[in-house]
C-alpha positions, 0 to 999 in steps of 0.5 A: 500500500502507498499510505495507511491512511489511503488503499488506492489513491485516486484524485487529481491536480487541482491549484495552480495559482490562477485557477481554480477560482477562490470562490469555487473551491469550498464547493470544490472540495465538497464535491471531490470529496463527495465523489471518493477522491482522496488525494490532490496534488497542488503546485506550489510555485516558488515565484508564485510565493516567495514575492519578494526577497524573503517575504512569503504569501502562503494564504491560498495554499494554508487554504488549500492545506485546511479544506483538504483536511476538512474534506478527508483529501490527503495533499502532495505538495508539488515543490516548483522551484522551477517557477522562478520569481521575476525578482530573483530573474533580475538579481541574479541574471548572471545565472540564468541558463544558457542554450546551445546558440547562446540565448538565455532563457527568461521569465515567460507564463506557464502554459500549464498555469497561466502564471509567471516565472516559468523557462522557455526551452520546455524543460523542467530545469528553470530559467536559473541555473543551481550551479550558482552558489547564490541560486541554490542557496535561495532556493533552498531557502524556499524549500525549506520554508514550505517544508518546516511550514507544512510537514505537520500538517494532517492533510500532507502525503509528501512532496513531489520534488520534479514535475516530470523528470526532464530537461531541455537538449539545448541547456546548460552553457552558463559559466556555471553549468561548465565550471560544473562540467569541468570539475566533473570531467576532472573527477572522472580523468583524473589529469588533463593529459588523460582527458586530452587523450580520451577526447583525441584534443591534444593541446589543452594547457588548461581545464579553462580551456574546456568547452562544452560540446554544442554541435552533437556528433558521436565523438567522446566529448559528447558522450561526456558532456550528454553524462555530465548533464544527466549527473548534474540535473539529477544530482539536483533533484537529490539536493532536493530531496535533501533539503527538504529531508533535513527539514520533514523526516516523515513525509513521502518523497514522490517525483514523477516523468513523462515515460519518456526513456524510449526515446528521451533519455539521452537527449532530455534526461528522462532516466526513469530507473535513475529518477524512481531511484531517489524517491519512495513513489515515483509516477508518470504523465500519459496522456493520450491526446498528445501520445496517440490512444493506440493500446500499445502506447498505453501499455507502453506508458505504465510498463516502463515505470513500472520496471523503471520503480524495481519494485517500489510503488509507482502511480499514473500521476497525471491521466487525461480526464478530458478534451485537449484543444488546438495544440499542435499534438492533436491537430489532424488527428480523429476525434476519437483519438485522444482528442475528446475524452469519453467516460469509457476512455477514462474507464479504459486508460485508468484499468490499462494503468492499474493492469500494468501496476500502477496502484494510483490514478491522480488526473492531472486537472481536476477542472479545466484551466481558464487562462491560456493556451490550455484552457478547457483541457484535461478536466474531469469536471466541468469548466465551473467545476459542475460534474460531468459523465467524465467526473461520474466515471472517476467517482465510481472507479474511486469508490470501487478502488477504496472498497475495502473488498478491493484490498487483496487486489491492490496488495497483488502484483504484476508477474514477471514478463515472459521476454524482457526488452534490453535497455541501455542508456550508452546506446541509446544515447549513442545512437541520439548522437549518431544520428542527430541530424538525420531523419531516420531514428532506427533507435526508438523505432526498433525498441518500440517495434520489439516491444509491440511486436510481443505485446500483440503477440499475447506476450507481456515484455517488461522493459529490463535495465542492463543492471537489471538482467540477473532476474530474466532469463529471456532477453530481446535486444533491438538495435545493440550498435554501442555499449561499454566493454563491462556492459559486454561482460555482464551479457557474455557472463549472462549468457553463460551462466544460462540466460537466453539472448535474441540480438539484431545487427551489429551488437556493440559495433561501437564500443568504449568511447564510440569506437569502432571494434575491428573484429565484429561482434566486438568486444569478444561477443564473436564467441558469444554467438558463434559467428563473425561479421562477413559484410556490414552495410549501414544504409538505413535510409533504405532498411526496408529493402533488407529481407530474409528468411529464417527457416524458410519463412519469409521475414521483412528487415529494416535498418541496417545489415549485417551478414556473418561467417560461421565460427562454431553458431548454425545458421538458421536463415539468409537475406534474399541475396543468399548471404549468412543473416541469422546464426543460433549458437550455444554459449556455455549453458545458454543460447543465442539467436544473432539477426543481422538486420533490425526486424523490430524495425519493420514492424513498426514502421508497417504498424504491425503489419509485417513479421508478426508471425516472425516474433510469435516464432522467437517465442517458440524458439526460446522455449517460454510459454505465455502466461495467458493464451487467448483466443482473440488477440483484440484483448490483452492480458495479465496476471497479478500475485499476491498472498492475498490473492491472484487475479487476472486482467482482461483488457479490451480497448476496443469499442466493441465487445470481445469474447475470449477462451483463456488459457493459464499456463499455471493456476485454474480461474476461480468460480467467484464473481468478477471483481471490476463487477461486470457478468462475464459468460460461462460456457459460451467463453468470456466477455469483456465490455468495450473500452473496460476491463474484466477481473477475475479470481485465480485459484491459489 
């Protein structure tokens, strides 16, 4: 459980600064109350408090704080130093941020608040930097005002230290940020002399001499500089923490991103692993007007968090709750797409969260804002706080959440996927730097195509770190160019010691520092999988013209190509122009599939319409078996355990019914009623409702 006090919170954001309007929020509160809401979330925005040096206005927010606590509503303070007092923009505008180009970021209005102080690049860092000794300094005041102000007061949960983990790719080139970066580098290199040589510059005299990469390419320096920025920010984040730690023991730490580590973590620094790392609860934004409503993207949005939290509790922290207008996201798109949201998408977006694991739903707009670009959005309520058929939908899901008879269910936990998707953030971040300035992105495409392929598959594949791989047994690693010599290590020694490895073309081509290994596969993973690169041809561009077969079945490539010699793997397939594409070897007590080209690619790109059958087939071959088998492959499922109970999950996006037989690879379905309470047919197969979800018991 989150907190003793809530079962499954489920709630929304509700103050920020200019909306809601003062004279509705006694009602307000009656309402949310009312409906089975139980959590709320506020912005407390530094420039919207501290209104000049040292003088605080708290007024609206204690107002917040004591109607939470007279309507049974638990608050997260959500600490946004990033709102940025105008005051402290001209004090200390020595320090504000600096892009790429040279321009420095300012105060502009929040398009989420309608209020000043907020950056211009659509990061989450701020306008001022926290590399200035004087920054943080204030602002760390600021945090720990709010916190010895409320840490005691019976509405708080916690605090939510980063508004959706992430910042700008152009920041930071301030003196600060690069005083920072060369202290940096010299923890890292230890002398000048190292440092010249890493980075192939010869003719540094002194540290001083070190600037900051602007112009992305895949050289050492970059990789640096895109490591040192993830370090510095989150280093940041921790000195957060800290503060307010130092101040209130008790209280929850909570942060939440933006599920944003395919494709977005080496660019923006959505490092969701790193981010959950730090907190006791962490969470995600999804939200389907700006992502798309295609169900694999929902499951997408909850799964990576939930690999990313290792355990730990973690909530859907903003979930759309109606319309978005105008914004570019959703121009062009179907109204049914995201754009209008109906009570059976909440329904359906709340339960594919819930069913991925997530053990909270906060809506990021109680009711709509009234200013700005974003008025009208995302509000479960009406415009004057009114309920909706949107609000009624939330208000019964939260009642049936916080039943007490749901207890069991919330305390089960998803099970382990059948295949894990490899992630590594050296490769990821290599290949953003590869390809920085050209159109195709074989990176996200692959890992996504690989994903989406097993999912449609009646597979559920988790999203597995490289630290993370001792717990799998069955590995997919879509478009491996680049990763370090230890991290080779860590998948040779996996693989011997029994683990199950699938790789696409050129794993570890490049190597430490980007460099190109001259035997491929590089860094001894040739004896891994039994097989030496014959030819190699980077042309991705033109991907989908690569095809070959794999035990005569035809199989459509994409990205680039690697063709291979045998040096004690079988080979199992050929591209149509008869050269080596696909080698199965054995490696101590494990087993490798090596395919020289990126099908994950094809599948996406085709949108599923190609190499279904092929991803069906490497299931087969590593000898897994579903952990539920359906007859209608419309639905998706999952299987949650716990010592309280089993359950599984049917989920049906569609806006048709959907009939199913179901087949457990281990338990029986229990004879009691369904637990999300809707009848579901005996002897004729099961049923799930459009856009709703069926939950039924496991025997133990």
């Amino acid at each position: 459980m989150l907190n003793k006090d809530i079962q499954l919170p489920y709630g929304a954001v509700y103050f920020r600064k200019s909306n809601p309007p003062r004279e509705d929020w006694e009602r307000d509160y009656a309402t949310a109350g009312q409906d089975g809401l139980n959590i709320f979330r506020h912005w407390f925005m530094w420039s919207a408090i501290e209104t000049a040096p040292g003088v605080y206005d708290w007024e609206e927010y204690d107002r917040q704080m004591d109607l939470a606590a007279a309507n049974g509503i638990k608050t997260v303070i959500a600490e946004l130093i990033h709102a940025v007092p105008d005051w402290a923009v001209r004090k200390y505008a020595h320090a504000l941020q600096v892009n790429a180009d040279g321009t420095k970021l300012g105060s502009y209005m929040g398009v989420s608040s309608a209020t000043g102080g907020f950056s211009n690049n659509g990061g989450g860092a701020g306008a001022l930097t926290l590399n200035c000794p004087e920054v943080k300094e204030a602002a760390g005041k600021f945090l720990i005002a709010l916190a010895t102000r409320y840490k005691d007061h019976p509405a708080i949960y916690g605090y939510d230290v980063w508004n959706e983990c992430n910042y700008s790719a152009d920041v930071d080139y301030s003196p600060y940020a690069k005083a920072a970066f060369r202290k940096w580098l010299k923890e890292k290199y230890g002398s000048l002399k190292v440092l010249a040589k890493a980075w192939y510059r010869y003719s540094y005299a002194e540290w001083e001499d070190i600037e900051p990469p602007v112009h992305m390419a895949p050289y050492p320096e970059c990789i640096d500089w895109l490591q040192f920025k993830r370090d510095n920010f989150y280093d940041q984040m921790q000195w957060r923490i800290d503060t307010i730690r130092a101040v209130d023991q008790k209280n929850t730490i909570v942060a939440h991103g933006i599920s944003g580590a395919i494709p977005n973590m080496a660019a923006n620094g959505c490092d969701d692993w790193l981010a959950a790392s730090k907190v006791e609860v962490y969470g995600f934004t999804w939200i389907q007007a700006r992502k798309g409503s295609e169900a694999w993207k929902n499951w997408y949005g909850v799964d990576i968090n939930r690999a990313a939290t290792r355990g730990k509790p973690f909530w859907h922290a903003e979930r759309q709750g109606g319309p978005l207008w105008l914004q570019p996201q959703v121009i062009g798109r179907d109204k049914e797409d995201g754009r209008v949201a109906e009570p059976e998408d909440i329904r359906l977006w709340s339960m594919t969260s819930l069913a991925g694991g997530a053990r909270g739903v906060i809506n990021l707009r109680w009711r709509p804002l009234l200013d700005g670009p974003l008025f009208g959005a995302f509000g479960s309520y009406g415009m004057d706080g009114s309920r909706t058929p949107r609000s009624d939908m939330a208000s019964a899901m939260a009642k049936w959440a916080n039943d007490t008879a749901q207890s069991p269910l919330w305390e089960a936990k998803p099970v382990r996927g059948e295949v894990g998707i490899l992630v590594v953030r050296e490769t990821q971040e290599f290949d953003y730097l590869l390809n920085h300035d050209r159109k195709e992105k074989p990176y996200p495409e692959a890992m996504w195509g690989a994903y989406r392929a097993f999912l449609e598959n009646g597979v559920q594949p988790d999203w597995v770190h490289i630290d993370d791989i001792a717990a799998y047994d069955f590995l997919y690693f879509p478009y491996p160019i680049m990763f370090t010599s230890e991290q080779a290590k860590c998948l040779k020694a996996w693989v011997e010691n029994g683990g199950t490895l699938i790789a696409e073309a050129c794993p570890g081509y490049f190597g430490d520092r980007g460099h190109v290994g001259t035997v491929q596969p590089n860094m001894g993973l040739d004896e891994v999988f039994g097989a030496r690169e014959e030819e190699v041809e980077f042309m991705s561009d033109i991907g989908d013209r690569i095809h070959f077969a794999l035990d005569g079945a035809a199989v459509d490539g994409g990205g680039f190509l690697q063709s291979y010699r045998l040096t004690g793997g079988t080979g199992r397939g050929h591209f149509t122009d008869g050269r080596l594409a696909v080698v199965e070897n054995a490696y101590g007590k494990g087993r490798t599939l090596l395919i020289g080209t990126n099908p994950s690619v094809a599948y996406y790109r085709t949108q599923g319409k190609v190499n279904g059958a092929f991803f069906a087939e490497l299931l087969t071959w590593s000898g897994k078996k579903r952990h539920v088998t359906l007859s209608n492959t419309a639905l998706f499922a999952r299987i949650h355990e716990g010592e309280k109970g089993s359950f599984l999950w049917l989920v049906n996006p569609t806006r048709t019914a959907q009939k199913t037989e179901v087949t457990l690879a281990r338990g029986a379905l229990a004879q009691s009623k369904a637990v999300w309470p809707i009848d579901h047919i005996g002897n004729s197969g099961i049923e799930v409702p459009p856009r709703d979800v069926l939950i039924l018991p496991l025997d133990s």
